[in-house]
N, C-alpha and C positions, 0 to 999 in steps of 0.2 A: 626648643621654644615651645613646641606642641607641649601639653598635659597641665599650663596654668592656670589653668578654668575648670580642674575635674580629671581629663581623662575621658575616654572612651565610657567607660561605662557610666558615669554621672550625667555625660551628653544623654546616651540612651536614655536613662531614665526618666531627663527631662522631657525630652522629646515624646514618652511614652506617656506622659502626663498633659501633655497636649493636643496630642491625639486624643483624649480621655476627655477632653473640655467641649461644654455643649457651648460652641462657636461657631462660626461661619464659616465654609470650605479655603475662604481667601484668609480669614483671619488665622486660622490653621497654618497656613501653608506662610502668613507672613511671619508668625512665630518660630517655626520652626527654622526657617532661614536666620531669625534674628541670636537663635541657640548655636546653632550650628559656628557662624560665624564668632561667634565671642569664645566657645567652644575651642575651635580652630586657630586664636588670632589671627583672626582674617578681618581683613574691611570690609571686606565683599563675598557674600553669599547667595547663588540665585540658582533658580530649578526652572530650567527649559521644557516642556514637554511636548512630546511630537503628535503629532495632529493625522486625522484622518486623510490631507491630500498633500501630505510627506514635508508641511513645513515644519520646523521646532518657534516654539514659540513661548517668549519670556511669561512663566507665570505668576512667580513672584522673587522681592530682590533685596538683600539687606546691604546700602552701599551705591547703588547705582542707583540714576535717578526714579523714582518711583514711574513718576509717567510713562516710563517706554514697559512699564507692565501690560501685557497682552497689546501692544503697537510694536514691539520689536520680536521680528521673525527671520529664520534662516534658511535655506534646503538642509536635510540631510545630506553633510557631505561638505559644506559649504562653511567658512571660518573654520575656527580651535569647536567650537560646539555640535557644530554638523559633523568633522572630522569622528569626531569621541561616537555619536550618534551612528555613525557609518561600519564606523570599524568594530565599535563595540569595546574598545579598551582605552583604559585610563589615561591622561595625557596631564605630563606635571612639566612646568617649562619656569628655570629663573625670568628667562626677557620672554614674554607672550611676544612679543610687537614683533622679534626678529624672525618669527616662527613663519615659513612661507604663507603656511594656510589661513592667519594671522587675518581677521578680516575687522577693520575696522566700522561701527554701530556711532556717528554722533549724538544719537541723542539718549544713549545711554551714560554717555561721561567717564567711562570705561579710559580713556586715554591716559590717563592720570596712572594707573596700574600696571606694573610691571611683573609680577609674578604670579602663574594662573596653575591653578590645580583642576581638573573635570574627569567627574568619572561616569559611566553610565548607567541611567536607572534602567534597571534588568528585569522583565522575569521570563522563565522558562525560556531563555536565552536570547530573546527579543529585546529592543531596544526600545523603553516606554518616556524615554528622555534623557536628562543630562545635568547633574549636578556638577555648580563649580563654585570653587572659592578662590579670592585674587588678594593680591598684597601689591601696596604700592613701592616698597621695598624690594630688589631683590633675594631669592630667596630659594636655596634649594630643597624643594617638601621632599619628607623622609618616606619611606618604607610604610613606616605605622600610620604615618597620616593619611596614606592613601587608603591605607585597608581601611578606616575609621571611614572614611569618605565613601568609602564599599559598601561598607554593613551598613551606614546611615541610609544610601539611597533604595536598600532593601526594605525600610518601613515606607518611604515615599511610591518606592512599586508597589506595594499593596495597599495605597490612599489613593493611587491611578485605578488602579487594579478593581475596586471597590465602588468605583463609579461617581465619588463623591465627587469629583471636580466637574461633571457634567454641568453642573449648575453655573460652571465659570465659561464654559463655552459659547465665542460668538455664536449667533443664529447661524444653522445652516452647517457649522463644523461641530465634529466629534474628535474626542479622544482615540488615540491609536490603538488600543486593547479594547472598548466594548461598541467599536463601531458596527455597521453591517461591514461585511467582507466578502466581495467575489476573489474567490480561489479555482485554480485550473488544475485540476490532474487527470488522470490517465481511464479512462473509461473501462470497468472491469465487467460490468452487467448491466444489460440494458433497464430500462424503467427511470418513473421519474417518483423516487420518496419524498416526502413529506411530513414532517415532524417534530423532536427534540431529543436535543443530546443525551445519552447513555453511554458515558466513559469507559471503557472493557475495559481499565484498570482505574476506577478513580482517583484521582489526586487527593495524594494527603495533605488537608489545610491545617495550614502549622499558625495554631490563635496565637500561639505566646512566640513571640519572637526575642524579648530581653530576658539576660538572666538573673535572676536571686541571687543566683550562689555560682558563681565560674567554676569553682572544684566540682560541686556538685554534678554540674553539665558536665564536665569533664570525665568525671568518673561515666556517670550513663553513656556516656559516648563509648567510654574504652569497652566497657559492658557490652553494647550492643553491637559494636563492632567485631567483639568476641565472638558473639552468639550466632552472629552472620559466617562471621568465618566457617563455626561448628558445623553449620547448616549445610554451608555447600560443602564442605566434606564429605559430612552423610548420605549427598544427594550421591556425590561420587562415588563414595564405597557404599553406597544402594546394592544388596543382590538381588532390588528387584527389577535393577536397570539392563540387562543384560550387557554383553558386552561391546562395548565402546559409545553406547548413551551417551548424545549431547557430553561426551569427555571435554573432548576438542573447547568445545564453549564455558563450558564448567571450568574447565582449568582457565582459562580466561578469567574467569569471573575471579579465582582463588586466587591468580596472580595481582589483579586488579586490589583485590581484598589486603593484599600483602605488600605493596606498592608504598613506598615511605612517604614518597612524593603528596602524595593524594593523603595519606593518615596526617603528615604534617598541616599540609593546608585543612584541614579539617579542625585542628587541635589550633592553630593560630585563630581558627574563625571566633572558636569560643573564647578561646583568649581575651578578642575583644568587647566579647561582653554579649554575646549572642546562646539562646539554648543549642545544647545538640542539634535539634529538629533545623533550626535556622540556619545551622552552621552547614549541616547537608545540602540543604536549599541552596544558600549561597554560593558553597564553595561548584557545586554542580551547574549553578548558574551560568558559572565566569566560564566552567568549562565547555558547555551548550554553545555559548556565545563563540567563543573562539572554535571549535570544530564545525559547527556547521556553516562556517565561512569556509571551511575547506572542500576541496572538491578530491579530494582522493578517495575511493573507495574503501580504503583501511583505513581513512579516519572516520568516514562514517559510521565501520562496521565499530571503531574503538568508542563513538557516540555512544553508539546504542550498547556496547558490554557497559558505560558507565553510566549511564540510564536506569537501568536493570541492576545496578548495585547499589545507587544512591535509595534505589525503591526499596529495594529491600532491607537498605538499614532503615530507612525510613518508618518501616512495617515492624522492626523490630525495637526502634523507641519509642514508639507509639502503641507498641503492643497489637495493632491490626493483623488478622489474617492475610498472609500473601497469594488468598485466593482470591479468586473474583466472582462478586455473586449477583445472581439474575435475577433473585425476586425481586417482586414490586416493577416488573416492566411499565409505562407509560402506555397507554394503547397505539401509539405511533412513535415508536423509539427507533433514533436513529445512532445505530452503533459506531462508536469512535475511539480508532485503536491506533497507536505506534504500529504494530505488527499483531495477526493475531495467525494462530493454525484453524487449519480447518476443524478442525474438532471442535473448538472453542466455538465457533460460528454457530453447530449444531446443538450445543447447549441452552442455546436461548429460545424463547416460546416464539417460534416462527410467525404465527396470529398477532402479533403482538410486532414485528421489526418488519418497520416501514423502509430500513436502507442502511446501508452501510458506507463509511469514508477511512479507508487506511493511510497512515503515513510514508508507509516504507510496504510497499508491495503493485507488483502492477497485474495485468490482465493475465501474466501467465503464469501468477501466484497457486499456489494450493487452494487457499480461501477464495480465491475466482473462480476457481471452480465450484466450488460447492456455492458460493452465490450465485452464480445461473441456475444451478440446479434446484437450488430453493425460489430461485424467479423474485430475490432480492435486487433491489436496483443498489449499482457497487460503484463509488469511483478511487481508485487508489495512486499512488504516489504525491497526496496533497501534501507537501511541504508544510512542517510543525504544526498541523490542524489542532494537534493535541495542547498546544500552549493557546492557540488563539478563541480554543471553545471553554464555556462552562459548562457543569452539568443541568440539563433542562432549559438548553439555547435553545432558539429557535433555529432549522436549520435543513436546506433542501438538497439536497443531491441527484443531480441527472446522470444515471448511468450511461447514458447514450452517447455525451458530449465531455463526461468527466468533470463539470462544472461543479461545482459546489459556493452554496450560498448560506454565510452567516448574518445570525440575526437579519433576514431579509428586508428590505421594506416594505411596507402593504403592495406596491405598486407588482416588486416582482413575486412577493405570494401571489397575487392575484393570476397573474401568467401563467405560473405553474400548475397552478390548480387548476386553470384549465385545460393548459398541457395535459395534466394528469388526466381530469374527464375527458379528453380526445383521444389519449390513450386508451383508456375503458373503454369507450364506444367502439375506437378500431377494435378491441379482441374480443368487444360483443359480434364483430361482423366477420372475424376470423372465425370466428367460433361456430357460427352458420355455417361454412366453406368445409368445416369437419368431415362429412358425408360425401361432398363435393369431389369427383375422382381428377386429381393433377395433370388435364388432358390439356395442351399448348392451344391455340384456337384453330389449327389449321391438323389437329387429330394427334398428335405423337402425346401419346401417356407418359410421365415423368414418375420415378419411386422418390419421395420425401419420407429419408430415414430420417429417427432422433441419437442422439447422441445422450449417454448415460452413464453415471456412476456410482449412482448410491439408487437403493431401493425405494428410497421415496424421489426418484424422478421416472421413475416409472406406473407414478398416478398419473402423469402427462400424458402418455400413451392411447389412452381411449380419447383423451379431450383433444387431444391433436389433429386425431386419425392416420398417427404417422405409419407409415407400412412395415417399419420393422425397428430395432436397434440395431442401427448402422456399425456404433461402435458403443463401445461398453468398457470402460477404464475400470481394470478388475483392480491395479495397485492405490486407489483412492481407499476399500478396502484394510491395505496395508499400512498406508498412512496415518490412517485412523485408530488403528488398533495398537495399544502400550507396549507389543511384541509381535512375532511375528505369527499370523494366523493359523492355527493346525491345517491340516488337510480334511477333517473333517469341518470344520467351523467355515474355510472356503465353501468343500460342496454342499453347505446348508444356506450359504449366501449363492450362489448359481444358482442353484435349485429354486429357490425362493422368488431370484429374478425370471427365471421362467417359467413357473407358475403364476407369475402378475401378470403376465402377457398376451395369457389366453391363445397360446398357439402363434402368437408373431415369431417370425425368428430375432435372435439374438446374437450378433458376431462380438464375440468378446476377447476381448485385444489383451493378449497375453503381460505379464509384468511390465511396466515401461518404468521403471524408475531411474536412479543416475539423471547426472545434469543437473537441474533447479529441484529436481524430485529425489528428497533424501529420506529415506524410512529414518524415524528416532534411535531405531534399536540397532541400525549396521552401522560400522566404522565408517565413516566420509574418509573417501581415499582424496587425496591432495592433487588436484591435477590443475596445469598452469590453463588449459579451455575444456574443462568437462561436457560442453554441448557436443564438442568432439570426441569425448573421452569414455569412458568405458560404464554404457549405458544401456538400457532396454533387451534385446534378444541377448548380445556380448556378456553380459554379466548370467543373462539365461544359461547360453550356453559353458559361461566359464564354469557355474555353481550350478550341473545338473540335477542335483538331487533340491534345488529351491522348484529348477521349470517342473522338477518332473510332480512333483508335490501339488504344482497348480496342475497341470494335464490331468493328472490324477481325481483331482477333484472335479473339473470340469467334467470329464467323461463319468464321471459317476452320477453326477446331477441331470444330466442327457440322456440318462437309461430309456432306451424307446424313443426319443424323437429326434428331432433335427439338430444340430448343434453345428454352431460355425464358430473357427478357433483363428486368430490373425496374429501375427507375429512382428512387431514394429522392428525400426530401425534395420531392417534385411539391406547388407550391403553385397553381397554377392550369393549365385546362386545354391552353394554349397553351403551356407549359413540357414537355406531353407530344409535344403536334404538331410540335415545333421538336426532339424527339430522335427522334421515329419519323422525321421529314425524313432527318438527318442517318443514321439506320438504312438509309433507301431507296437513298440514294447508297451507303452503301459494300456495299448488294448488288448494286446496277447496277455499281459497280465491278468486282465476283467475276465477274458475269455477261461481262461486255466482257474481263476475263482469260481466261477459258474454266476457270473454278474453279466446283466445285462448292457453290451454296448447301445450307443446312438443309434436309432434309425438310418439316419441318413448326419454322414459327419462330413465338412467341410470344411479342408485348411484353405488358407489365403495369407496375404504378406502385404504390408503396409509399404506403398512407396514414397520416401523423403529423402532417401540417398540417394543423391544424382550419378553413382555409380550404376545404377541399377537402369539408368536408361537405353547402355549399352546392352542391358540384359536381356530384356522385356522379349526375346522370341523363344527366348530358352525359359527364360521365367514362366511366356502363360502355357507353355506346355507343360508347366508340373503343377500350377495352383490352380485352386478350385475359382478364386474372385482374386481381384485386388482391390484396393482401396488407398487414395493417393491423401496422402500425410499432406495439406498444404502447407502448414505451418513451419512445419522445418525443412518440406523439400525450397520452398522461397527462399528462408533464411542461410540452406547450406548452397544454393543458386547463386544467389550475389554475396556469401561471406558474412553476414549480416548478421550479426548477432537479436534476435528477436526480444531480449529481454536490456541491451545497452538501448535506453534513449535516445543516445546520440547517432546511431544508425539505423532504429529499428524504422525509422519515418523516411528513410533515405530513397529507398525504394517502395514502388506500387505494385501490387500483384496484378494488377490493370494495365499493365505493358506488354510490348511487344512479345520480348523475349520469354516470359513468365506465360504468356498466353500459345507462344508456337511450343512451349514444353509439352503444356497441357494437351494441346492438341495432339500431339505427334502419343503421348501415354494412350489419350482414348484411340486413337486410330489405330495402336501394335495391335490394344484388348480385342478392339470390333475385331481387326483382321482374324486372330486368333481365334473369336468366340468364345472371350472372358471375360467375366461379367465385372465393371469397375463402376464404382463409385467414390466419390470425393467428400471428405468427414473432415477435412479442414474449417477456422473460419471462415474463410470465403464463401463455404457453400451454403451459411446462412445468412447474406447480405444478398438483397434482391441485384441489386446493381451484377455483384459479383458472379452470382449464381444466373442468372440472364446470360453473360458473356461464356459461362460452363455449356450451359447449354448449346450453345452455339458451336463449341469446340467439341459438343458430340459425346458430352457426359448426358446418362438417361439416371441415373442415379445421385442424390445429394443427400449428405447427413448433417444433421445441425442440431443448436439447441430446442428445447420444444418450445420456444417462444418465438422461434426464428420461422417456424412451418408456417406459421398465417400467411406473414407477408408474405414469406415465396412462393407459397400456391398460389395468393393474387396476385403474385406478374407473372408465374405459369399461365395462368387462366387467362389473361388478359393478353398473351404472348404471341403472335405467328411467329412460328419457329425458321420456317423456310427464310422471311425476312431478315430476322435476325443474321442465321448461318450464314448469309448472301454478304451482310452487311461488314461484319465481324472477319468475314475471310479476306474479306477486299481490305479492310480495315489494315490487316495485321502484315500481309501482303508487301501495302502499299511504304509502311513506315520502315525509316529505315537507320533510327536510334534506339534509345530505352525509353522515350519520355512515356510518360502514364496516360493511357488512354482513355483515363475516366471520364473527364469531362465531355469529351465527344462521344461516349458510349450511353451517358446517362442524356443527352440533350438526343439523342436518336431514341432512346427509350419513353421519355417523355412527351418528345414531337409525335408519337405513336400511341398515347395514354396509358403507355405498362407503368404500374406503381414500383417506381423504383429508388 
């Protein structure tokens, strides 16, 4: 029955010529309905579209009674129209009526119609409404009708999309794509930006969407699907990838590239009458839509390998660079990415990036890292941010809280901006406390280290007044770099860090990679929990000639001064005695060159394996310090995986148990007379670092942003009160519940800024 009116591509071009007409947004939109339908043999032709407080709402109809235009509304979810809207996929039924979710509208007149086609207007896999067409006969719609109904609500998503219906919107509502939008994710770096969007890959805007010539498209497709292929070949057989480079991903992408499944939906899209460029879009759309309904981890990660292929063919029918480029920054550009590395982050003119929001990364990312250290405010895991912004939104981000705010409205700019000036002011008053020595009020001196990775967080360092680098993440380094680092090109980066410091010391925390931390350039070994798996000293000690290479360098950049070396992930004591060995040799090495050792050198061993607490009498008899990993000793404490969502909030390091650990570590060290400090985050959160203190830590390392405040509730702190309070506290309870809120209501009833 379908094709006695044209066909697919004679609708298109109709419809492309209506679009085209200097008309009214309504009279647009009642035209188009009245094509489509006649198009279709349909009676009934109507576009639902969904509204900024989640109702769909009739906007125009050819077929049903006119008056229920914008007076007939649904939830998402709710009838045959909510259903399509919720789920995101098409729905064709002979008998609508018999359909459960079947919701009856009287004052549409819909009753009369027995056969219902709807499919959903899409973009970047969001749901911006609902196309349907109905037949008072029954009638079972084909294959090709639906796809027709597909590609048709692809010109309608970018008539939503383009803001023109604004003008049809009752007072008070907005359309679901350019409304303001509060989004919640993951809090990555403190601060509060303020700004506009700067897309780290922008989206390519595909103008033409119908085609001239179907062969034609056809052909550029096979072309550039070609070329794509070629591409990641080359990237593969690279020799300047070293060996096993992003393979693992890459062959992903090549099997993706070669996948019938995917090239055929691609080739049916043009079929119907769409270019290349559109039919990417499209066919990408349906697949966004239906995977990030999914909750599996591999289908996320199968998301984003199709993401990243549909870009790159996209780059290559369009002929764009598949780079990404930074000129022309906005004076407050607020960066917005899928995913980005850290590297990337450092490309851009730091003076210039007011904030960052990721889609896929959280706090314990690569790129969080290097956003604290740049003292960018970060918030990541916003769910599709990248579909719901444009480039040059208006758009604020609270690193503190993970909030993020689209197109704001004056009321919450106005907030933030003060937030923000409150902020200033407080690190104008931190900033005073610089000089200020971290003495409790009742005399006990407190060391506020900083925490470091890259050479430019060690401008912090004087502004802080921190007493030393606590810890020093020498693999950000590795990460950074296309290969792996010589041994000289290490000790010209040591060296370097400690010449910026003017004499502070420096404890620099040996390789830590493995786990969430993958160098580009080594094979990713496959392991079912790598948090547990073969990571930080283990892979030291497996590949001694990688530690010995860092040792190596280190002691060479130490020539004449002090130099402190720390060893993470140490799970028992012979794991220390087999790096301090491999330590000995390469100063006897210096020695027999006629090279200057360190002045004074210093091992130490990071505790987070809870094996090690058995150890702690025989441990501080062989280290110089330790330094307690909070991070993953918590996480390997209660099982907890720090980077699953679903449990990382399960537990509070403000509990019982978490707090008589801590206690019982400071108390082996003091017995011993070895000197510990704590370089977790907790020990730059006042609250947290309050309660440290209490358990008899005199040492804390944190970000350099984290030193203000916790010298002003050092400052503001009786010690003795607290230790009194906090022991009795921890004593008395006798579960795991979190003992935050009674810790911060005793610190406040006392005026410690916490």
């Amino acid at each position: 029955m379908y094709g006695a009116h044209g066909g697919p591509r004679l609708l298109l071009r109709r419809l492309r010529e209506v679009m085209a007409e200097p008309v009214s947004p309504q009279a647009r939109l009642d035209k188009i309905v009245v094509h489509i339908a006649v198009n279709m043999v349909a009676e009934v032709c109507s576009v639902y579209v969904l509204r900024a407080d989640g109702w769909l709402e009739l906007y125009a109809t050819e077929g049903l009674n006119r008056e229920a235009v914008h007076l007939t509304m649904m939830r998402s979810g709710e009838g045959l129209v909510g259903r399509i809207a919720e789920t995101a996929e098409p729905l064709a039924l002979p008998n609508a009526q018999q359909h459960p979710s079947f919701s009856y509208r009287p004052e549409t007149g819909e009753e009369i119609y027995s056969s219902f086609l709807g499919v959903p207007i899409l973009r970047g896999g969001n749901t911006l409404g609902v196309l349907v067409v109905q037949n008072k006969a029954r009638r079972n719609y084909s294959e090709e009708e639906v796809e027709v109904l597909q590609t048709t609500a692809m010109l309608l998503a970018e008539m939503i999309a383009s803001g023109e219906l604004q003008s049809l919107v009752l007072p008070g509502i907005d359309i679901a794509l350019r409304r303001p939008l509060a989004l919640k994710g993951t809090p990555i770096a403190d601060g509060v930006g303020l700004g506009h969007v700067v897309l780290h890959e922008p989206r390519i805007i595909i103008k033409q969407l119908i085609a001239e010539d179907t062969m034609l498209e056809m052909e550029r497709l096979d072309r550039a699907i070609g070329a794509m292929r070629e591409s990641i070949d080359a990237l593969i057989e690279s020799r300047n990838m070293g060996p096993g480079e992003h393979r693992d991903v890459l062959e992903t992408f090549r099997m993706f590239a070669h996948d019938r499944g995917w090239l055929r939906r691609l080739r049916e899209a043009v079929s119907t009458g769409l270019t290349a460029e559109a039919a990417v879009e499209r066919v990408q759309n349906d697949a966004r839509a239906k995977l990030q309904r999914r909750t599996e981890p591999f289908m996320r990660e199968r998301l984003h390998d199709l993401d990243d292929l549909a870009n790159r063919l996209l780059h290559q029918l369009t002929g764009q660079s598949f780079v990404t480029a930074h000129e022309d920054l906005p004076d407050n550009a607020i960066i917005v990415a899928r995913t980005m590395g850290p590297a990337a982050l450092l490309e851009y003119d730091r003076s210039k990036v007011r904030g960052l929001v990721i889609e896929d990364g959280g706090a314990g990312s690569h790129v969080a890292i290097v956003a604290r250290a740049l003292g960018i405010a970060a918030a990541g895991d916003v769910a599709n941010i990248i579909d719901f912004v444009e480039p040059g939104d208006a758009l604020i981000v609270d690193g503190g809280s993970g909030d993020v705010h689209v197109r704001p409205p004056p009321d919450v700019q106005h907030a933030y901006a003060e937030k923000a000036r409150m902020r200033a002011r407080r690190q104008e008053q931190y900033l005073k406390l610089r000089d200020v020595p971290a003495v409790t009020r009742d005399g006990v001196p407190i060391d506020l280290h900083m925490n470091a990775g890259l050479l430019v967080d060690l401008e912090h360092v004087e502004e802080t007044g921190a007493a030393s680098i606590g810890l020093f993440r020498t693999e950000l380094q590795f990460m950074l770099a296309p290969r792996f680092p010589r041994m000289s090109e290490q000790e010209a980066l040591y060296r370097s860090a400690l010449d910026s410091v003017q004499g502070k010391p420096i404890t620099f925390r040996t390789l830590d990679i493995g786990s969430d931390k993958i160098l580009p350039y080594m094979t990713q070994v496959d392991e079912e929990n790598p948090a547990l798996g073969w990571r930080a000293i283990r892979i030291g000690l497996d590949r001694p000639g990688l530690l010995r290479s860092q040792l190596r360098g280190l002691l060479r950049a130490g020539a004449g001064r002090e130099l402190r070396i720390m060893f993470p992930m140490i799970a028992m004591l012979e794991e220390f005695e087999t790096a301090k060995a491999l330590v000995k040799r390469e100063l006897d090495l210096l020695v027999r060159n006629n090279r200057q050792p360190p002045s004074d050198l210093k091992l130490g061993i990071m505790v987070e394996v809870p094996s090690l607490l058995w150890q702690l009498d025989e441990i501080c008899q062989q280290v110089d310090f330790l330094s307690v990993g909070s991070n993953d000793l918590v996480q390997y404490l209660y099982a907890a995986d720090r980077d699953n969502k679903r449990v990382s909030e399960r537990f509070d390091p403000l509990s019982a148990p978490i707090l008589r650990v801590l206690k019982f570590i400071a108390e082996k060290a003091d017995a011993a007379g070895t000197p510990v400090t704590l370089c977790g985050e907790i020990g730059g959160r006042p609250l947290e670092a309050m309660a440290l203190l209490a358990l008899g830590f005199r040492g804390l390392s944190m970000s350099a942003a984290a030193i203000g405040p916790v010298k002003a509730m050092v400052l503001a702190t009786h010690l003795g009160e607290v230790e009194a309070f906090v022991a009795d506290l921890i004593a008395r309870e006798t579960g795991g519940h979190s003992l935050r809120d009674t810790l911060r209501k005793f610190g406040k009833a006392r005026g410690i800024p916490v």
